[in-house]
C-alpha atoms as one frame of an Amber mdcrd trajectory, in Angstrom:
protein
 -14.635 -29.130  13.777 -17.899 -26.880  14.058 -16.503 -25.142  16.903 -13.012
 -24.887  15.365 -14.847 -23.371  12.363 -15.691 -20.190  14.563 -11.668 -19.103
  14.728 -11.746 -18.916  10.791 -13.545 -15.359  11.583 -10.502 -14.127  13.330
  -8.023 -16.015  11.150  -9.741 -14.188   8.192  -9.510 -10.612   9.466  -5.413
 -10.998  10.588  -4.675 -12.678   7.179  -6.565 -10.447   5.230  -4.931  -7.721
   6.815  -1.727  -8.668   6.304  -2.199  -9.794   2.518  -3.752  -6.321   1.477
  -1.124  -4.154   3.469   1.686  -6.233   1.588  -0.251  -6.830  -1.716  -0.284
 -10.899  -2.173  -2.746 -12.947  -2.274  -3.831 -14.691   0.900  -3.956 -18.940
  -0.302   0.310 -18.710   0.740  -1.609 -18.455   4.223  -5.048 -19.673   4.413
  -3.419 -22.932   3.363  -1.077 -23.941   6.138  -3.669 -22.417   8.822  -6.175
 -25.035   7.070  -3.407 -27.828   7.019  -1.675 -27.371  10.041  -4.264 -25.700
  12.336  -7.397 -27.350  11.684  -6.042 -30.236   9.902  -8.631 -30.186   6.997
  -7.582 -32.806   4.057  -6.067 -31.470   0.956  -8.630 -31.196  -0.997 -10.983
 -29.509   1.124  -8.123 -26.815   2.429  -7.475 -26.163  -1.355 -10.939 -25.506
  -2.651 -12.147 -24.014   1.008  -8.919 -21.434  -0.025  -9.858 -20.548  -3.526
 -13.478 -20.000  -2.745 -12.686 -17.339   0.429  -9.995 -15.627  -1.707 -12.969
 -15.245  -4.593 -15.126 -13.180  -1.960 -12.091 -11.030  -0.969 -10.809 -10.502
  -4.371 -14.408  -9.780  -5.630 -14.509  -6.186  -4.424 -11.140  -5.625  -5.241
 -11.799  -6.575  -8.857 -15.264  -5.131  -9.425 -13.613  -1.602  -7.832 -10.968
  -1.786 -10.052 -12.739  -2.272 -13.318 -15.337   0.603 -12.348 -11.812   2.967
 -12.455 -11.163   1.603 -16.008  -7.832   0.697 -14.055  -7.268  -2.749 -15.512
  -6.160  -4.255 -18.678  -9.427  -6.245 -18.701  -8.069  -8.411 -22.562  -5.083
  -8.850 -20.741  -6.651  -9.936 -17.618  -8.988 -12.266 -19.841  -6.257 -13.382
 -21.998  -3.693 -14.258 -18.715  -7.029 -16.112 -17.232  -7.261 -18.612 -20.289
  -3.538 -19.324 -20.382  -3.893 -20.222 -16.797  -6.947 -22.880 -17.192  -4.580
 -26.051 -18.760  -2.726 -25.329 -15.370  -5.121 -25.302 -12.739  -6.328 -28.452
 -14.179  -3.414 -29.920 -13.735  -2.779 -28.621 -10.624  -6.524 -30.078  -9.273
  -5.346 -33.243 -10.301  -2.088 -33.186  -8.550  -3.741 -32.368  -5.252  -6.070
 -35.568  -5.800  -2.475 -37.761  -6.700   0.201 -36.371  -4.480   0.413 -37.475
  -0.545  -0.771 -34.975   2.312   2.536 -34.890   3.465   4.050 -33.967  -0.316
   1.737 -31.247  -0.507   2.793 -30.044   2.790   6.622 -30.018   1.657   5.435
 -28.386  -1.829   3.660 -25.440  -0.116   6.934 -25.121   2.921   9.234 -24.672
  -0.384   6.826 -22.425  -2.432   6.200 -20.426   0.722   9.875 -20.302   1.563
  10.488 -19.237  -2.070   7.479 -16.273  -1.896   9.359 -14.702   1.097  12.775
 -14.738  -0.745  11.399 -13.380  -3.767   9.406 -10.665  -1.267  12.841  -9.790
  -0.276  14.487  -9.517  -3.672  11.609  -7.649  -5.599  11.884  -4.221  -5.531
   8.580  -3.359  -7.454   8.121   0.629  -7.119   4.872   2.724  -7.914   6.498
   4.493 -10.983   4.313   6.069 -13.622   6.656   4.955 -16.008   4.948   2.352
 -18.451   1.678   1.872 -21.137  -1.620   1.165 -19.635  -2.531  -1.220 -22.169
  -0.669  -4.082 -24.318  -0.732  -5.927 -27.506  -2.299  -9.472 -27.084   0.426
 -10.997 -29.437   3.260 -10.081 -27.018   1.926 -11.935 -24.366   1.682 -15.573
 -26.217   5.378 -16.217 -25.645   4.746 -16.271 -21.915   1.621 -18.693 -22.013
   3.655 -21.601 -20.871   5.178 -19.468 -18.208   1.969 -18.373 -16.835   0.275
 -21.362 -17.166   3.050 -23.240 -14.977   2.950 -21.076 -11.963  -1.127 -21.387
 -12.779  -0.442 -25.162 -11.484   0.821 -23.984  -8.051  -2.302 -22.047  -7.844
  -4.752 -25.032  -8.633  -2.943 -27.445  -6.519  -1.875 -25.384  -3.241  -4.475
 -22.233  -3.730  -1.436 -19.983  -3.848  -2.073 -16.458  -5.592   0.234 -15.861
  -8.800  -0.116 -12.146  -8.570   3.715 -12.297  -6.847   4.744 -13.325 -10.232
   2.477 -11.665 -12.724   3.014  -8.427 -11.249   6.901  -8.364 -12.269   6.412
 -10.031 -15.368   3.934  -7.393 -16.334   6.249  -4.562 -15.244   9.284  -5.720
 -16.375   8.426  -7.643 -20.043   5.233  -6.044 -21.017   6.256  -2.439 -19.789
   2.730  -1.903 -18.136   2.536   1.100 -15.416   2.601  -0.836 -11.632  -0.885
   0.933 -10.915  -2.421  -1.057 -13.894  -0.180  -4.021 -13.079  -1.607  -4.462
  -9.662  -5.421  -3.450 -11.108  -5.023  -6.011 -13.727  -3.443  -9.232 -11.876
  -6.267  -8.718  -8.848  -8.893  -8.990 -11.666  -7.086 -12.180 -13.315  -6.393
 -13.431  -9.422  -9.870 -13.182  -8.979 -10.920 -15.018 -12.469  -8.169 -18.187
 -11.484  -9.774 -18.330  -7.953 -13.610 -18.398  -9.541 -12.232 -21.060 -12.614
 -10.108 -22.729  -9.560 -12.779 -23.158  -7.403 -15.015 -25.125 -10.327 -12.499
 -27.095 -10.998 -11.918 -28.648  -8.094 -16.131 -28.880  -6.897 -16.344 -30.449
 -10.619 -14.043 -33.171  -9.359 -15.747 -33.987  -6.330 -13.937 -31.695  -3.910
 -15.831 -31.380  -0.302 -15.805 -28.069   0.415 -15.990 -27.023   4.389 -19.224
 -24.428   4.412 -18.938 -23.795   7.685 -15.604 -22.580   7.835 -16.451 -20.722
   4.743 -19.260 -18.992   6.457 -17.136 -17.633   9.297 -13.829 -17.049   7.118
 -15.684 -14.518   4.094 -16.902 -12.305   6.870 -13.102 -11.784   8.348 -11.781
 -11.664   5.028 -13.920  -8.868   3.904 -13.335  -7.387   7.250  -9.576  -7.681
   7.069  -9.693  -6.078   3.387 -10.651  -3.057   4.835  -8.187  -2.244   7.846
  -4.820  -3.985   5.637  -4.666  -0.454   3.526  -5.304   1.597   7.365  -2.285
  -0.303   8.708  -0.147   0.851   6.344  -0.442   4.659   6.789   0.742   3.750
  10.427   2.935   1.018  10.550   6.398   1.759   8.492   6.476  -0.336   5.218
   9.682  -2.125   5.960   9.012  -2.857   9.368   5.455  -5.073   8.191   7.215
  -6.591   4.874  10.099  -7.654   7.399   7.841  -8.970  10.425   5.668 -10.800
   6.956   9.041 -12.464   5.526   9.961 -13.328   8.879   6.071 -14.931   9.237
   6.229 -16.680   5.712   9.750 -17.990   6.444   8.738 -19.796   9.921   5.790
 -21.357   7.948   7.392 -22.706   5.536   9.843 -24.119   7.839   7.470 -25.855
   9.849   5.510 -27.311   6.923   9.330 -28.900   5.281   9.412 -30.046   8.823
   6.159 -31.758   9.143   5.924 -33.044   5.973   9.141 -35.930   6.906
């Protein structure tokens, strides 16, 4: 495994390239390459995920907040209606089989790439850059469900918390994206406790080579997209998440 560890380096830079030219967060692939590629147990690959994606989304947060871009009560607020769900979601990773995991991340990665397809999310100005606390409670059990998918397969909710703040709390898409990368960043931190709390081994070594490609990879994902035509990388990144998740329904039987 120590010299396996060394290819999390290069698996860091691709995947954080191709997360920050598409905007998603990067557990819906740091997962199966921990599962299926170097085979790490559950609970390792889970809290290995959250604590790489807390050093990439670190710099995206902290340069975010400096531009007074993000909704930081909203990004608080979204961060402790996602806590009852990551705990549940540790658990689950502690209770459910490898191999029910494995079929749980195929269909949640299967569903990211048709909702990928299907969301048509555009950088309008339309939209307030800041909303009432009190019309956000009615979607605390929402959020804190799709928080359990987070705690239990590392998987970023930003896909979902982006169109839910566009489209029900009318916030500008700029401030969307500034504010769900902050409360990404605060579920990976809390997500990452959790699980070490409850005994998770975490894999330092493979930690140690991925934060370097990650933070590597955060850098050239924005270059690639002032060359490479959008549709062409969100099609050849559908057509990536759907083989995944294929292969991970398939091996989980």
């Amino acid at each position: 495994m120590s010299t396996m560890a060394v290819l999390a380096l290069p698996a860091g830079v691709v995947i954080a390239t191709l997360v920050s030219a598409v905007g998603i967060g990067g557990g819906i692939l740091w997962m199966p390459f921990f599962l299926l590629f170097l085979q790490l147990p559950p609970e390792t690959a889970v809290v290995t995920s959250l604590l790489v994606q807390t050093a990439g989304m670190a710099s995206g947060s902290m340069a975010f907040i400096r531009k007074g871009a993000a909704d930081l009560p909203l990004a608080g607020f979204l961060l402790l209606l996602t806590l009852p769900g990551l705990a549940l979601g540790a658990l689950l990773t502690r209770r459910l089989s490898s191999a029910n995991l494995e079929l749980a991340l195929g269909i949640l990665t299967l569903t990211t790439a048709f909702l990928f397809v299907s969301a048509n999310q555009r950088y309008a100005e339309q939209g307030q850059d800041r909303v009432p606390l009190k019309h956000v409670r009615q979607y605390g059990a929402v959020v804190s469900g799709l928080a359990t998918a987070s705690g239990m397969l590392s998987v970023s909710i930003g896909e979902w918390l982006v169109p839910l703040m566009r489209s029900r709390l009318k916030l500008r898409m700029r401030v969307a994206v500034a504010t769900s990368i902050v409360t990404i960043f605060g579920t990976c931190v809390a997500g990452s406790a959790l699980h070490l709390l409850m005994g998770a081994p975490t894999d330092l070594k493979i930690l140690a080579w991925a934060v370097p490609g990650v933070l590597i990879g955060g850098q050239i994902g924005p270059r690639v997209t002032e060359t490479i035509n959008e549709r062409v990388l969100k099609e050849l990144f559908v057509f990536l998440l759907t083989l995944i998740g294929i292969h991970l329904i398939y091996n989980s039987y």
